[in-house]
C-alpha positions in Angstrom: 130.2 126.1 119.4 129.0 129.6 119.8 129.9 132.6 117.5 133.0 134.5 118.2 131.8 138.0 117.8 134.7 139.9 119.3 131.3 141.2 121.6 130.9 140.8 125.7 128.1 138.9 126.5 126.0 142.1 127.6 127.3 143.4 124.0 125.5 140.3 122.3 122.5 141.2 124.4 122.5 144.7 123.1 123.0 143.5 119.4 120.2 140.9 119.4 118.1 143.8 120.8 119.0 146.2 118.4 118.8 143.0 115.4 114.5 142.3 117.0 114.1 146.4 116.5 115.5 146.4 112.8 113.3 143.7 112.0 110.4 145.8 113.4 111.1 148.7 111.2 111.6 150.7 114.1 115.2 151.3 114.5 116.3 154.7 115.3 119.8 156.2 113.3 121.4 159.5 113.3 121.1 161.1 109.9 122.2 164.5 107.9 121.4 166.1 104.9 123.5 168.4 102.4 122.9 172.2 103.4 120.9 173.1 100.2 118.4 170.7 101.4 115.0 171.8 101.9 113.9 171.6 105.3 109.8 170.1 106.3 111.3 168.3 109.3 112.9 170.8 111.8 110.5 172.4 114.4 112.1 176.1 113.9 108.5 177.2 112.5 109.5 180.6 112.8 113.2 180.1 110.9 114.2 182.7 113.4 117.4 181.7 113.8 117.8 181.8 110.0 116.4 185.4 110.0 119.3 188.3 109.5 118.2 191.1 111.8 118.1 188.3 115.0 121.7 187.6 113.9 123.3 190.8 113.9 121.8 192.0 117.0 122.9 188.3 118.9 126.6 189.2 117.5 126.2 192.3 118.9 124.6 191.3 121.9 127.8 188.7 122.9 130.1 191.4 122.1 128.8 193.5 124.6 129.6 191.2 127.5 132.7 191.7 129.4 135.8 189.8 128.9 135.6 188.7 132.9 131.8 186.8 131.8 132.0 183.0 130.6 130.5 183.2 127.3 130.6 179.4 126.0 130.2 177.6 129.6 128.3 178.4 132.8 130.4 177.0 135.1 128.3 175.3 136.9 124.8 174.5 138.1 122.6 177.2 138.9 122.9 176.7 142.4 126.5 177.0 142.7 128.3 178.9 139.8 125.9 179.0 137.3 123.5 181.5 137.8 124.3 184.9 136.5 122.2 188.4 136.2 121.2 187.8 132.9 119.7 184.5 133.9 117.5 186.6 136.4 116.9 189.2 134.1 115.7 186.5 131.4 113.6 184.6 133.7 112.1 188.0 135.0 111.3 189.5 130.9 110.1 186.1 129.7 107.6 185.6 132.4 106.1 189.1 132.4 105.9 188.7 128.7 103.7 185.5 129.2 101.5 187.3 132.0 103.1 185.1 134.1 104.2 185.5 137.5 107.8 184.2 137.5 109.8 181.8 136.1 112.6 179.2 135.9 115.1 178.7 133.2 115.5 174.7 132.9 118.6 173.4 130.3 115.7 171.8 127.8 111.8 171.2 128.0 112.6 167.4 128.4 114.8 168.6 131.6 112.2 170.7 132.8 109.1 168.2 132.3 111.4 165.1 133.8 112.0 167.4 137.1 108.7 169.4 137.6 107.0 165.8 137.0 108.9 164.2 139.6 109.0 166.0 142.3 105.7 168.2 142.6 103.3 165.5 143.1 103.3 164.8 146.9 102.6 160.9 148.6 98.7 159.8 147.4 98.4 163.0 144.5 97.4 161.4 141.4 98.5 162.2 137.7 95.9 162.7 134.7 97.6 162.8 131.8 96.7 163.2 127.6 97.6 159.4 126.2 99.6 161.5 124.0 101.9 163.2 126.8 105.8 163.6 125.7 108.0 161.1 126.6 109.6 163.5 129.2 106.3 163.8 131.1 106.4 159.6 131.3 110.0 159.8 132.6 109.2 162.6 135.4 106.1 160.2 136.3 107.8 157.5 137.0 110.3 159.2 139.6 107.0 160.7 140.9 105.4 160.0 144.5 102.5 159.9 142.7 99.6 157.4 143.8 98.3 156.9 140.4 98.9 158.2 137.0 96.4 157.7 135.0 96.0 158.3 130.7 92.6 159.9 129.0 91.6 159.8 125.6 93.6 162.1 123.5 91.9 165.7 123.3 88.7 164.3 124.5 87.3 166.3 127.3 83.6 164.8 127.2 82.3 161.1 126.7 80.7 162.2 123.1 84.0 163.4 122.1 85.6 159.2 122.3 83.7 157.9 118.6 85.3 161.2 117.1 89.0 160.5 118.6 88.6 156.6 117.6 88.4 158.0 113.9 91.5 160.2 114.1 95.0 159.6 113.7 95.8 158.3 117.2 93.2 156.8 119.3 92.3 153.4 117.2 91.6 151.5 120.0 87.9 151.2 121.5 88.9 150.1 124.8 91.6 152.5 125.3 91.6 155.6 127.6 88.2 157.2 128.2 87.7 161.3 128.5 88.8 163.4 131.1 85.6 164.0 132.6 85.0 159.7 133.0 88.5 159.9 134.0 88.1 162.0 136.7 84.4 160.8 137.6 86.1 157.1 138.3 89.0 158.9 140.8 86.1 160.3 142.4 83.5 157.7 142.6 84.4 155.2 144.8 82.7 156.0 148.1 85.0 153.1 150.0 88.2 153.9 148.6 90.5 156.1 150.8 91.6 158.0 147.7 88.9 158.4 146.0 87.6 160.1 149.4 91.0 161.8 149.6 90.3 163.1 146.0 87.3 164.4 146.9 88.0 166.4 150.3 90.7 168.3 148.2 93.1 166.3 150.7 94.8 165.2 147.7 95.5 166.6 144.3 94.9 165.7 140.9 97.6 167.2 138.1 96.1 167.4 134.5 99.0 167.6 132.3 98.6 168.2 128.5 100.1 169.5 125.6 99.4 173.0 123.5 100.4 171.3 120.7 101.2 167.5 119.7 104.1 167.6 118.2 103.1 164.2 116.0 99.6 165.1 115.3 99.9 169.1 115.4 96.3 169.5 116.9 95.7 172.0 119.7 94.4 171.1 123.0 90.4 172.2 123.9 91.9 174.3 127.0 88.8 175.9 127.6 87.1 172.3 128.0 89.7 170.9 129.8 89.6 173.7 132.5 85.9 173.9 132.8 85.7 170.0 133.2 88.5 170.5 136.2 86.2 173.1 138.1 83.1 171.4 137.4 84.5 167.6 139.0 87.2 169.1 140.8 85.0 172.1 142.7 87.5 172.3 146.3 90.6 173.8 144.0 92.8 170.9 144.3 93.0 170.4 140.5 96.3 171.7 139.1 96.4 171.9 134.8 100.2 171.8 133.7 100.5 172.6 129.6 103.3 172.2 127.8 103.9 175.2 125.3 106.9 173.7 123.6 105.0 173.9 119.8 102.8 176.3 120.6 105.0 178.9 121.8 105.5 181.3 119.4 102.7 180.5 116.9 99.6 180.9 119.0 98.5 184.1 120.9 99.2 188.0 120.8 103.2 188.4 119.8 103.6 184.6 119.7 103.1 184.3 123.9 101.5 181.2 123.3 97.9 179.5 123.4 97.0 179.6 127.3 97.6 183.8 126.6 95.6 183.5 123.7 92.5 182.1 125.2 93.2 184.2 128.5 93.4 181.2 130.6 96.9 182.2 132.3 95.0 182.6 136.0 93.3 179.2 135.5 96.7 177.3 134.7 99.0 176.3 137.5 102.0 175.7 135.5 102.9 176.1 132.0 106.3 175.1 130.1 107.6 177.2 126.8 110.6 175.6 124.8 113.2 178.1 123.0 114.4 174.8 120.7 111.3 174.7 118.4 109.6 177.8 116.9 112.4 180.2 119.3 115.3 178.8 117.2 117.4 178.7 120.5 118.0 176.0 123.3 116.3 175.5 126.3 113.2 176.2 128.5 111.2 177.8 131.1 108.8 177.0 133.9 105.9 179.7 134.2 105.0 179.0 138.3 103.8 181.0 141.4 106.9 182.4 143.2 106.3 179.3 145.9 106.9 176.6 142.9 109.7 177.8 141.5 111.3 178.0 145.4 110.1 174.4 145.3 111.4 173.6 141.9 115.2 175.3 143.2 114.9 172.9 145.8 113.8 169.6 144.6 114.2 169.5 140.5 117.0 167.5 140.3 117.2 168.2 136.3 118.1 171.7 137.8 120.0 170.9 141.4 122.4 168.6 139.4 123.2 169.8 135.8 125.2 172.8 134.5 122.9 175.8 133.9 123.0 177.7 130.5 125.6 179.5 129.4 125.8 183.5 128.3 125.8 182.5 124.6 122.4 180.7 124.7 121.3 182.6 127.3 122.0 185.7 124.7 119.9 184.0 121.7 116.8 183.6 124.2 117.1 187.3 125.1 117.1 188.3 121.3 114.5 186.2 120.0 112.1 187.3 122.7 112.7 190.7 121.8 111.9 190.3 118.1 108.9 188.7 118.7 107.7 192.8 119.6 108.6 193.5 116.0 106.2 194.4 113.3 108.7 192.3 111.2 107.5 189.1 113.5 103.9 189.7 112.3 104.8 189.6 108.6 106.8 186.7 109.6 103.6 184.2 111.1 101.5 185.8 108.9 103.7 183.9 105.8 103.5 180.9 107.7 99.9 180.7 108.3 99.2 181.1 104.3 101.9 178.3 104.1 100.0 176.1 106.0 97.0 176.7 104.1 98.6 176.2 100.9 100.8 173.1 102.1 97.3 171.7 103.3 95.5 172.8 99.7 98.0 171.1 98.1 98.1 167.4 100.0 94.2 167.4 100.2 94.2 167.5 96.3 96.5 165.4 96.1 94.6 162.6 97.8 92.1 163.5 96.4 93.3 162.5 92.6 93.8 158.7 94.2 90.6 157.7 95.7 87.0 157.7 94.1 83.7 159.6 95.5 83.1 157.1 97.7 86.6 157.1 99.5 87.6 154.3 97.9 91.2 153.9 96.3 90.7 153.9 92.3 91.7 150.2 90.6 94.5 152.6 89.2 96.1 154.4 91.7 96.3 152.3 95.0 98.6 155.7 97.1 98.1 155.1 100.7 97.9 158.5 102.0 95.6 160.2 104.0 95.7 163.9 105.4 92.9 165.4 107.4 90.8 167.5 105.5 90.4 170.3 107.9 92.6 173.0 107.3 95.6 172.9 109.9 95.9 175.2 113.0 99.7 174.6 113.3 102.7 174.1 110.8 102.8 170.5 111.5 101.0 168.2 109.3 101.0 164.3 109.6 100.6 162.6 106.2 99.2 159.3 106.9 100.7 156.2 105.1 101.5 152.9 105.3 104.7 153.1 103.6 106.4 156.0 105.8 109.9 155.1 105.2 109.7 154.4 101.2 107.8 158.0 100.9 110.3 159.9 103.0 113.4 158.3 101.3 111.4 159.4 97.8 111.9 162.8 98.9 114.9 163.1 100.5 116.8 161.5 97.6 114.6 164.9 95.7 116.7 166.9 98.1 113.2 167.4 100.4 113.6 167.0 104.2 110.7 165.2 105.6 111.0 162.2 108.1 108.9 159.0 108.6 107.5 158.5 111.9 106.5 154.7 112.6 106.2 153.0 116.3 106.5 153.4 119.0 106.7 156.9 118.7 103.1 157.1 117.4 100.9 154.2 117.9 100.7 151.3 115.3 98.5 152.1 112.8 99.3 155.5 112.6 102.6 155.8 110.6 103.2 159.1 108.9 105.4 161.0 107.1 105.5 164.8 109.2 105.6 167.6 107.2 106.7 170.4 109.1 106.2 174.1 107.6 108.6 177.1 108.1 108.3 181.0 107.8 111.5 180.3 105.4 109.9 177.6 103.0 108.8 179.0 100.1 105.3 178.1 97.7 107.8 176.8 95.5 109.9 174.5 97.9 106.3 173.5 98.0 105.2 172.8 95.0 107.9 170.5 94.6 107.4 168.4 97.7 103.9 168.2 96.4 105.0 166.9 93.0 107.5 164.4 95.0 104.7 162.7 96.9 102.7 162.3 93.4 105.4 160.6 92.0 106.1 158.5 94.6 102.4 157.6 94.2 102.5 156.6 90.6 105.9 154.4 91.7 104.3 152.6 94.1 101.0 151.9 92.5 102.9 150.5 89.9 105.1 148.5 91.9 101.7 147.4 93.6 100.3 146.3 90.4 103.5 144.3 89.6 103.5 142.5 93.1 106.6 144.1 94.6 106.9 144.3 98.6 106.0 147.2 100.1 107.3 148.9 102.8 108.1 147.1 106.1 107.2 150.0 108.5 103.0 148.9 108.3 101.8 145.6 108.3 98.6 144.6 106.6 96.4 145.9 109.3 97.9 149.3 108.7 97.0 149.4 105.2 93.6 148.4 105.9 93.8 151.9 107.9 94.7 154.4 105.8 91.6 152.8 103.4 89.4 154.1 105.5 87.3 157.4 105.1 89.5 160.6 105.2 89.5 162.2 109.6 
């Protein structure tokens, strides 16, 4: 007789699902942490919405607007009774301020990836994406027209690039994606397929769609590869780069406007995305288009036609953030978190570097399965390899240390890590301590090693193997 559960049978289903998960390690849960925690897990990089001067003025800012504006609810979509002034206004400010020609607020990046995705590609345009690419770029893909979409090798522009990428903390398989240059040489080859031929009249477009910065690995995209590799296969101007600014916004380029404006690619991008959730400390995005897109978007986004647009409040905290980035006070505060995330980095390399021999071999003493990439890091995210992700987070949390284990499938198996994540508003003592944390938890797991105790069931065997290897 079956098992009463008080469950409907599509209830059971769901159980037994969420049961095969749990047994996987890989079962996501809603968590919080007391407020005197110390946060290395949040992407506000900037602690902007922690700073004092951003607060008073936002107060000020929402007492300004008149009793007859909504101030906690839109009141509808932008198309109906949503839009306002101040949402032109914004879009108008944040756009010049990213040398950009105009823009379009969207409710969140995901939103605004998930819409752009699916309805700019037209019937035979094909999609060439990072392997990498955010989960919202897959969704939008998948609503797409698109004839193809197509992955290449994580940051590797060039075929000599592919050995380097299958040592790193992503890529582990040989026969995975290849670079974007074989990527697009395959489109193109074929002299018999239509869309190959199609391809190469400029008939039909390829999108290129990357990240600034990954928010798992936190390595920067070669841009200045990427787009001479577009002209150079792609000569009749039907190749189209989209880059997602979400973590880069802020940290990279002159007054935080982000890493295409640092490298003075913005003419050579077709479309770029900035987030306010991360490093802004507010909600929500914009798209950074020609004037002809975002008509396009208004009409056929349905992430925009169909939802509720912002409201004043948010709307508010966008406007003041933007406008301290202009401070000198915004320089002192990147400046802080650049020698953080030297320091951080200094730290983690030693202590890796007290567990494993001059050959890069783990001492008989100390077997700690970490692994951090010894070049210095060019964003305030920093993945700590390990095979143990879960029993190395919990260590610190329990320490009163935010940090969060990150297994599959949000990064591929093989790869688990705990993320660091750095903020203006950490401190070198804050850490100091998460460094002395992650050495204890070392010395407590070598022992329990030694003593034949299980180890943690987010890695299998093949994972440990791994992080064995030589360091990046």
């Amino acid at each position: 007789m079956a098992k009463n559960t008080g469950l409907s049978k599509l209830e059971d289903r769901l159980a037994a699902i969420l049961a095969d998960r749990e047994t996987r390690s890989q079962r996501r849960r809603l968590s919080t942490f007391p407020p005197h925690s110390v946060d290395f897990s949040s992407n506000s990089y900037l602690s902007l919405s922690l700073t004092p001067e951003i607060r008073q003025t936002y107060l000020e800012l929402l007492k300004s607007v008149p009793d007859s504006t909504p101030l906690f609810g839109s009141g509808g979509s932008r198309l109906l009774d949503g839009n306002s002034p101040l949402s032109e206004d914004l879009e108008r400010e944040v756009a010049a301020f990213h040398g950009a020609p105009t823009g379009l607020l969207f409710n969140s990046g995901f939103d605004a990836n998930a819409g752009l995705f699916a309805c700019l590609t037209q019937p035979g345009d094909v999609v060439v994406y990072d392997e990498l690419a955010h989960a919202s770029m897959h969704d939008g893909m998948r609503a797409s027209r698109a004839a193809l979409c197509v992955p290449f090798r994580h940051n590797c522009v060039y075929p000599e690039q592919v050995q380097r990428c299958q040592d790193s903390t992503t890529s582990k398989r040989k026969d995975g994606p290849k670079s974007l240059r074989e990527t697009l040489h395959q489109l193109l080859g074929s002299d018999d397929e239509p869309l190959s031929a199609a391809l190469r009249s400029g008939e039909r477009n390829v999108f290129i769609a990357v990240e600034g910065v990954y928010s798992m690995d936190g390595d920067v995209a070669p841009l200045k590869d990427i787009v001479a590799c577009i002209e150079h296969r792609l000569p009749r101007g039907n190749g189209y780069l989209i880059v997602d600014e979400a973590h880069s916004t802020g940290i990279f380029g002159d007054q935080g406007r982000g890493l295409v404006c640092e490298l003075g690619l913005e003419d050579k991008v077709f479309l770029r995305l900035h987030t306010f959730g991360k490093a802004m400390g507010s909600a929500g995005a914009i798209v950074l288009c020609s004037p002809v897109t975002r008509e396009y978007l208004i009409n056929y986004a349905r992430t925009l036609v169909y939802t509720t647009a912002l409201p004043t409040s948010c709307l508010a905290s966008i406007k003041v953030t933007y406008a301290f980035l202009s401070t000198p006070q915004f320089d002192d505060v990147r400046q802080k978190l650049r020698w953080l995330m030297r320091y951080t980095h200094s730290v983690l390399v030693a202590i890796c570097a007290r567990h494993t021999t001059q050959d890069d071999q783990p001492t008989s003493s100390d077997r700690l399965l970490i692994r951090v990439n010894p070049t210095p890091p060019t964003s305030p995210i920093i993945p700590l390899l390990t095979s143990q992700p879960r029993s190395l987070a919990a260590f610190c949390q329990q320490r009163g240390l935010v940090v969060r284990p990150i297994v599959a499938p949000t990064v591929p198996e093989g790869s688990e890590r705990v993320r660091i994540c750095l903020h203006a508003a950490n401190t070198k003592e804050q850490v100091d301590r998460l460094g002395q944390a992650i050495e204890e938890w070392g010395v407590t797991t070598s022992r329990a090693a030694a003593s034949g105790r299980p180890r943690d069931k987010a890695a299998g065997p093949s994972a440990a193997q791994q992080f064995l290897k030589p360091s990046l």
